[in-house]
N, C-alpha and C positions, 0 to 999 in steps of 0.2 A: 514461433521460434525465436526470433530475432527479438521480438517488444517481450519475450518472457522472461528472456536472456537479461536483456536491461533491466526489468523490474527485479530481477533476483539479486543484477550485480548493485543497483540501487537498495535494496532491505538489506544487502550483506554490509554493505559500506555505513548504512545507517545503525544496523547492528553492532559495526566494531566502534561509531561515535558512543553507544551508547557503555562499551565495554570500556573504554577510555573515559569516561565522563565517570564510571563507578570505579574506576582503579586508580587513574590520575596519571593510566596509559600504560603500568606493569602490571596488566594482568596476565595470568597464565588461559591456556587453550579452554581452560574449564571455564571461567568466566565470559569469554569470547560465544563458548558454545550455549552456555547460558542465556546472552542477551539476543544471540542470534533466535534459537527458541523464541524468547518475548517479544521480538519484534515480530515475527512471521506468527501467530499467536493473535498476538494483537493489533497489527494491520490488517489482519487479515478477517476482523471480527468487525471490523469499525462499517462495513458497507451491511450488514447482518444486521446491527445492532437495534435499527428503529421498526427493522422487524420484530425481532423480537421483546423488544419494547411493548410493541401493538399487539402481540398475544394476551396480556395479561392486559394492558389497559384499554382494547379496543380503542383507537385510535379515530377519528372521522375526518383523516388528512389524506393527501394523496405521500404515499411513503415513498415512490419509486426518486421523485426531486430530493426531497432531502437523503434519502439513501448515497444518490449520486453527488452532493453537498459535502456529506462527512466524506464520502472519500477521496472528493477534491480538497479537502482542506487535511486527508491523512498524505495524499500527494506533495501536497504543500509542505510537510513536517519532512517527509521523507528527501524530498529534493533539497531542502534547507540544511538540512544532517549532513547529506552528502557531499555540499558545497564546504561545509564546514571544514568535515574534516580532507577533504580535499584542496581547500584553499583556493577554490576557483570561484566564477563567481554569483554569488547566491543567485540571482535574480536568471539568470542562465539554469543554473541547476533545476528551479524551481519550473517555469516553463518545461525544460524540456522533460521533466519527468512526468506533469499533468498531461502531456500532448500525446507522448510514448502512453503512459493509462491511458489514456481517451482512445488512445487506436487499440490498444489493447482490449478495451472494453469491447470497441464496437467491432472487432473479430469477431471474440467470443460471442457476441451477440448473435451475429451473419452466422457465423457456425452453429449457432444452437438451434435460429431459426430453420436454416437449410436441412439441418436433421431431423428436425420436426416433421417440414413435410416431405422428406424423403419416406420417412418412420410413418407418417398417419396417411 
């Protein structure tokens, strides 16, 4: 609820940096709705990617760390955005947005595990 609430009002805030950074800050809703699309898009691909990376190349690494790598380091972009265009300050932003994903993650995780074996 609450850690999803933060990560969405974090990709929308990162989304309008990015609609300000292509407009030079007059863009209209259509632009706005645009970047917001690309960032949830592409955020949201970046914890996926070295999977599917490892389809075609076969891979002989363990993926689940670097999985968890890049989307500490897409936390990292996103918290930075946010600071930005918030004006608060980066090094806050940045923390608390990895901390909020981390607890985020490890829900999800407890939740899928616990459904597991409810389910098996």
């Amino acid at each position: 609820g609450l850690i999803n609430l933060y990560y969405f009002k974090s990709l929308f805030i990162c989304s309008y940096s990015v609609s300000v950074l292509l407009t030079g800050g007059g863009g209209g809703a259509g632009i706005f709705f645009f970047s917001t699309f690309i960032s949830f898009c592409f955020f949201g691909l970046i914890p996926l990617t070295i999977y599917l990376f490892d389809l075609f190349q076969n891979l002989d690494v363990e993926l689940f760390p670097i999985s968890a790598g890049m989307t500490a380091a897409a936390f990292l972009v996103i918290g930075w955005s946010k600071s930005y265009v918030t004006h608060t300050s980066k090094l806050r932003g940045i923390v608390e947005t990895i901390l909020l994903g981390t607890a985020a993650a490890l829900l999800a995780y407890g939740a899928g595990d616990a459904l597991e074996q409810w389910l098996l």
